[in-house]
C-alpha positions as CSV (number, residue, x, y, z in Angstrom):
1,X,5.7,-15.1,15.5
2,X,2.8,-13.1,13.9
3,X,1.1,-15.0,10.8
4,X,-0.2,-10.7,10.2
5,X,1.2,-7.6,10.2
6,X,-2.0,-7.0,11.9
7,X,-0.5,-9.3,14.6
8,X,2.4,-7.6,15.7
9,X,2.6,-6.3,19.5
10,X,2.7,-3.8,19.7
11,X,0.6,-3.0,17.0
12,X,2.6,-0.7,14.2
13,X,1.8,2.6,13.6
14,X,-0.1,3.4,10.5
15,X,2.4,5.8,9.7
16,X,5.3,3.4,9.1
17,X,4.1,0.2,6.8
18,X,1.3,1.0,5.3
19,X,-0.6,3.7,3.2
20,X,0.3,7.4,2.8
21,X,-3.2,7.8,0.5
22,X,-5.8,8.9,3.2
23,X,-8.6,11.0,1.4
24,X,-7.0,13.2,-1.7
25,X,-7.6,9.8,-4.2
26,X,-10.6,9.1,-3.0
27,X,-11.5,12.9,-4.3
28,X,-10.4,12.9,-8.0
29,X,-13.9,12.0,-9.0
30,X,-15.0,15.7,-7.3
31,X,-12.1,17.1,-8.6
32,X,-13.2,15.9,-12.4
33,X,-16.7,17.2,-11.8
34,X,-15.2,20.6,-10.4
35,X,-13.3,20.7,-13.8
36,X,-16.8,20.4,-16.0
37,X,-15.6,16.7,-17.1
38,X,-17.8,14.2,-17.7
39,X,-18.4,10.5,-18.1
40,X,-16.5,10.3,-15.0
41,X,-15.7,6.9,-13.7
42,X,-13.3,5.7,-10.7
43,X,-11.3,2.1,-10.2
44,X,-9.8,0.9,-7.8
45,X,-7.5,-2.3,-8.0
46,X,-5.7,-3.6,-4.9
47,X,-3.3,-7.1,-5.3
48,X,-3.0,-9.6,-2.7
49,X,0.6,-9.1,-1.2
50,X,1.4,-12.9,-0.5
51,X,4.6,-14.8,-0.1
52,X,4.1,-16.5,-3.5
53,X,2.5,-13.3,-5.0
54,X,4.0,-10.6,-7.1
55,X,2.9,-7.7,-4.6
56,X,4.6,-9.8,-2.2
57,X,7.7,-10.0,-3.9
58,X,7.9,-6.8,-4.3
59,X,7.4,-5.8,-1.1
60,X,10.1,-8.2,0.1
61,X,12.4,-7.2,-2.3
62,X,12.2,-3.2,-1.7
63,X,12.0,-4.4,2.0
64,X,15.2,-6.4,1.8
65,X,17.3,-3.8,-0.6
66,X,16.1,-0.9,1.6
67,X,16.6,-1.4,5.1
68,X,19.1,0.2,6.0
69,X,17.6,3.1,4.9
70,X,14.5,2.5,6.1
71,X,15.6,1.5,9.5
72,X,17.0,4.7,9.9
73,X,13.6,6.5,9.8
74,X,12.6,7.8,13.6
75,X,9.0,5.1,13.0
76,X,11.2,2.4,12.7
77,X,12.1,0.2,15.5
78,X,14.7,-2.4,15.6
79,X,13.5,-5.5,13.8
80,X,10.5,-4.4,12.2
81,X,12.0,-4.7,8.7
82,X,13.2,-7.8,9.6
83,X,9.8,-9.2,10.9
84,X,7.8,-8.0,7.9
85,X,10.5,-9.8,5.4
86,X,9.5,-12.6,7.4
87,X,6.1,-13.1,7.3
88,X,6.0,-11.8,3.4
89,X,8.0,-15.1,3.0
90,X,5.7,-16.9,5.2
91,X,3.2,-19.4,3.3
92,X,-0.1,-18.2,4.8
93,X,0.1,-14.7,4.5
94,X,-2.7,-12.8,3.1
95,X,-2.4,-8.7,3.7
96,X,-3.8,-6.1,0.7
97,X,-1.1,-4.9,-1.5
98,X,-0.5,-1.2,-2.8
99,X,-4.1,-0.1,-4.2
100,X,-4.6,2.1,-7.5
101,X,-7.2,4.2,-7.9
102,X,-7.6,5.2,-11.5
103,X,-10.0,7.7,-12.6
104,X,-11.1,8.0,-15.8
105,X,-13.4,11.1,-17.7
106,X,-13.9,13.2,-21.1
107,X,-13.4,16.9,-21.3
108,X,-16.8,17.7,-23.6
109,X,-16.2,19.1,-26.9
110,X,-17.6,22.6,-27.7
């Protein structure tokens, strides 16, 4: 059994567990600057997603409530909802949780 969702053969597709933020976060900072503001600052924050963590939980728990829909997407295959349930509940595990990316500026007075 994988210890990683990195482990699993075949490998999954980044399209089914994993992020849908590619590039449009990672631009707010320009965006901000486009828009004139200023003191412009960007954070990211990114939780551990362990069996005894609270990114893990919830990832098991929306997991486990949500299959069956989730199984039903044309990604899924048979068993992968299953298999990531069980190494989320797996001692061991260590994959990055859902990141936040905060960005922060101050529109200057006139």
């Amino acid at each position: 059994m994988p210890q990683s969702l990195h482990e699993i053969e075949p490998p999954p597709d980044p399209g089914r567990f994993s992020t849908d933020c590619t590039d449009w976060a990672l631009d707010l900072p320009h965006t901000a600057a486009r828009l004139d503001l200023t003191g412009i600052e960007m954070r990211t924050t990114c939780p551990t997603a362990a069996f005894d963590t609270l990114m893990g939980r919830f990832w098991r728990l929306t997991l486990e409530q949500l299959a069956p829909e989730i199984e039903k997407l044309p990604t899924i295959r048979p068993g992968d909802t299953a298999n990531v349930v069980v190494l989320l509940s797996r001692p061991g595990l260590v994959e990055l949780g859902m990141a936040t990316i905060t960005v922060t500026a101050t529109r200057p007075s006139n």
